[in-house]
C-alpha positions in Angstrom: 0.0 0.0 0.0 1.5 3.4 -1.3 2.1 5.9 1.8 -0.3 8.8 1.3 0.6 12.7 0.3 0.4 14.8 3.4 -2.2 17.1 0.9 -4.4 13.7 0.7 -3.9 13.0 4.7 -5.0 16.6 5.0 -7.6 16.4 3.0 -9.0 13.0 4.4 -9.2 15.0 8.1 -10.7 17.5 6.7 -13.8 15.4 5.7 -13.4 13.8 9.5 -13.8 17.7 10.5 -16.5 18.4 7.9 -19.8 16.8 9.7 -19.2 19.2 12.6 -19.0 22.6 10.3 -22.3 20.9 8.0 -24.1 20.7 11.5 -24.3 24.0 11.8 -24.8 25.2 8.5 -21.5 25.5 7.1 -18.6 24.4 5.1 -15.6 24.1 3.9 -13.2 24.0 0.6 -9.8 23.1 0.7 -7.2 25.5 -1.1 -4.0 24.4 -0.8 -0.8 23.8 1.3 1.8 26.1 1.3 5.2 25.9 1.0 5.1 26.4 4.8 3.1 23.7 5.5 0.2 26.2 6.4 -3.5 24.5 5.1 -5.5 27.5 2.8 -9.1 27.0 3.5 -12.3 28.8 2.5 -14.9 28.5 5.2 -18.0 28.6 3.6 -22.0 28.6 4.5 -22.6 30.0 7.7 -18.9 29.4 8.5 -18.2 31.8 6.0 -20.0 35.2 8.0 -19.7 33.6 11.7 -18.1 35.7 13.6 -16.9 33.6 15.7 -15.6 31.7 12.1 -11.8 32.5 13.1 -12.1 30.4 16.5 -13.6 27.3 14.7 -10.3 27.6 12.6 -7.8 28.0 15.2 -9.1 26.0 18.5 -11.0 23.4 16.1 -9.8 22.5 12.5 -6.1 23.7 13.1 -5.9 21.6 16.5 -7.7 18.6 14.4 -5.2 18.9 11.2 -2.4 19.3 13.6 -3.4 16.0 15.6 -3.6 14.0 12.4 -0.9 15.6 10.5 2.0 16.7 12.9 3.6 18.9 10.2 1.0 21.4 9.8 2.2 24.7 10.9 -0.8 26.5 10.4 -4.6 26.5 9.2 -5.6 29.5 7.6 -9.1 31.0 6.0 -8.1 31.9 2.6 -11.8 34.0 2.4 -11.2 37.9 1.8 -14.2 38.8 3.9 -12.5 37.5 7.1 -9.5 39.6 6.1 -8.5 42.2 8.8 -7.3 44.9 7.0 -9.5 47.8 5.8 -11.3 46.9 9.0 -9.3 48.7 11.5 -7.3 45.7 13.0 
C-alpha cells in the first residue's frame, strides 16, 4: 500500500472535520498547502459570515489537522471577507 501525500492526509481529516461545520450550516473548501506547510481554506455557509468563524479555525480544525498531521504549521481561511485589514485591526 502506497504511503499517502500529506495534501491527501490533509484532506482525508478535513472530511473527519466536515460533519461538525455541516451541523451548523456551514462548510468548507480546501485551497491548498503552502510551502510552509500552512493549510489555505475557504470557510463557507454559515462558517463563511460567523463571527466567531476565526475560532472554529484555530481551536478546532487547526488543533484537528495538527493531531492527524503533525507537520501542519498553520490553518488558515483563505476568504477575503475574514481579512482584517481595511477593518481597523
Amino acid at each position: 500500500m502506497a504511503e499517502q501525500t500529506l495534501e491527501e492526509t490533509v484532506k482525508e481529516a478535513l472530511e473527519m472535520f466536515r460533519p461538525q461545520l455541516q451541523a451548523d450550516g456551514g462548510d468548507m473548501e480546501f485551497v491548498c498547502i503552502d510551502e510552509d506547510k500552512k493549510v489555505h481554506l475557504n470557510l463557507t455557509g454559515a462558517c463563511g459570515s460567523c463571527p466567531m468563524a476565526l475560532m472554529t479555525l484555530k481551536m478546532g480544525i487547526e488543533r484537528y489537522l495538527q493531531d492527524a498531521c503533525p507537520e501542519i504549521t498553520e490553518v488558515v481561511q483563505d476568504n477575503a471577507m475574514t481579512d482584517m485589514e481595511g477593518f481597523g485591526f
